[in-house]
C-alpha positions in Angstrom: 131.3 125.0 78.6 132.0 122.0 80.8 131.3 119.8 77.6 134.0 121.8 75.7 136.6 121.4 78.8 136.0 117.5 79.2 136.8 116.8 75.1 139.6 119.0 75.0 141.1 117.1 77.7 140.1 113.8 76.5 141.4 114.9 73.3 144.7 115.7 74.8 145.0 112.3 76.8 143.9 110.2 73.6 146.8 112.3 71.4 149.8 112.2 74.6 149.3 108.3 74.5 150.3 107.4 71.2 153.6 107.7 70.3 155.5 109.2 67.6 156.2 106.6 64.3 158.7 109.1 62.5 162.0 107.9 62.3 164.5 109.4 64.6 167.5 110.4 63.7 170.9 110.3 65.6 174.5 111.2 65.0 177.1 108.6 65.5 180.0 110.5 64.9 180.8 113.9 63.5 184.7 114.7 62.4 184.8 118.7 61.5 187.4 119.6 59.5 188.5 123.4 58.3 185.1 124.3 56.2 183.6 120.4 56.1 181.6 117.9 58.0 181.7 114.0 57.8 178.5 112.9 59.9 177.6 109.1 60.9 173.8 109.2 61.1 171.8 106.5 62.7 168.0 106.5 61.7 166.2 104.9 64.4 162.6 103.7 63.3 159.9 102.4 66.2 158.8 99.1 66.2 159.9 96.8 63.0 161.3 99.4 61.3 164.8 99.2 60.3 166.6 101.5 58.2 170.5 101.9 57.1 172.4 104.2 58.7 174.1 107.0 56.4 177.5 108.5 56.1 177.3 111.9 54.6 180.0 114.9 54.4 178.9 118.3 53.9 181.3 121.0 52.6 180.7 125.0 51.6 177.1 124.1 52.1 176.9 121.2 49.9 175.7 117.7 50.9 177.0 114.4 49.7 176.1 110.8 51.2 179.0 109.1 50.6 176.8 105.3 51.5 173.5 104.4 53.3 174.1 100.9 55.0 173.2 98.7 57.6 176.5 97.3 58.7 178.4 100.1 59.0 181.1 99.9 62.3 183.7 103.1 62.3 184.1 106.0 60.9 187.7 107.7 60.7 189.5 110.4 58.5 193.3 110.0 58.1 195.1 112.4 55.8 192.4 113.4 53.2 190.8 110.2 53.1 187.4 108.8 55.0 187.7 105.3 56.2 184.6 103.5 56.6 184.7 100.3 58.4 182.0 97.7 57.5 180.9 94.3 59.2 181.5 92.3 56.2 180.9 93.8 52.7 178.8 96.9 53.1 174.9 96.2 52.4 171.7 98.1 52.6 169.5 95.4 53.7 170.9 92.4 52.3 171.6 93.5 49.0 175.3 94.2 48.8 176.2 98.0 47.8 178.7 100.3 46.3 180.7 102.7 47.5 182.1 105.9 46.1 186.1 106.1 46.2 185.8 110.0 46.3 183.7 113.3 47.1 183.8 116.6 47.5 187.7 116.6 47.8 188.0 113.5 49.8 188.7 110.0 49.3 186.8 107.2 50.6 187.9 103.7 51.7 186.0 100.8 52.9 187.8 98.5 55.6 186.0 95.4 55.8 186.3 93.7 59.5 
């Protein structure tokens, strides 16, 4: 019995020390709207991961990501249309991107600081 109490213990110290590897994800900034979302969503890896954060808008329970990028800087909406503001042209690593100039009733504009 006392063998049974000493390995479930170690077992729980050896599995509380090592730390999660899934990414994490975090939201930026979320501008609700009537019956839509548009979410800014950081995914935050552990160690040397590095992945591009993702604008998405959701609307009568549909999902669109409008760009996945790792420079992105603002996120606004102004009269029907979503302003993205990028740190140079918009990339996903260092391969430069597209963008879509319209979803889900909404159009979308990149501002390049």
């Amino acid at each position: 019995m006392m063998k049974i109490i000493k390995l479930c213990l170690v077992t729980m110290i050896i599995y509380s020390c090592f730390p999660s590897f899934e990414p994490k994800t975090k939201i930026i900034k979320e501008i609700k709207q009537e019956n839509s979302t548009i979410k800014w969503i950081d995914v935050v890896g552990t160690l040397d991961q590095d992945f591009p954060d993702y604008i998405i808008v959701e609307k009568n329970n549909i999902k669109d990501t409008i760009c996945k990028a790792h420079n992105i800087v603002g996120l606004k909406l102004s009269n029907g249309t979503i302003i993205i503001s990028f740190d140079g042209q918009p990339k996903e690593y260092s391969i430069p991107i597209g963008i879509k100039e319209n979803t889900l009733g909404y159009k979308v504009k990149v501002n390049i600081k």
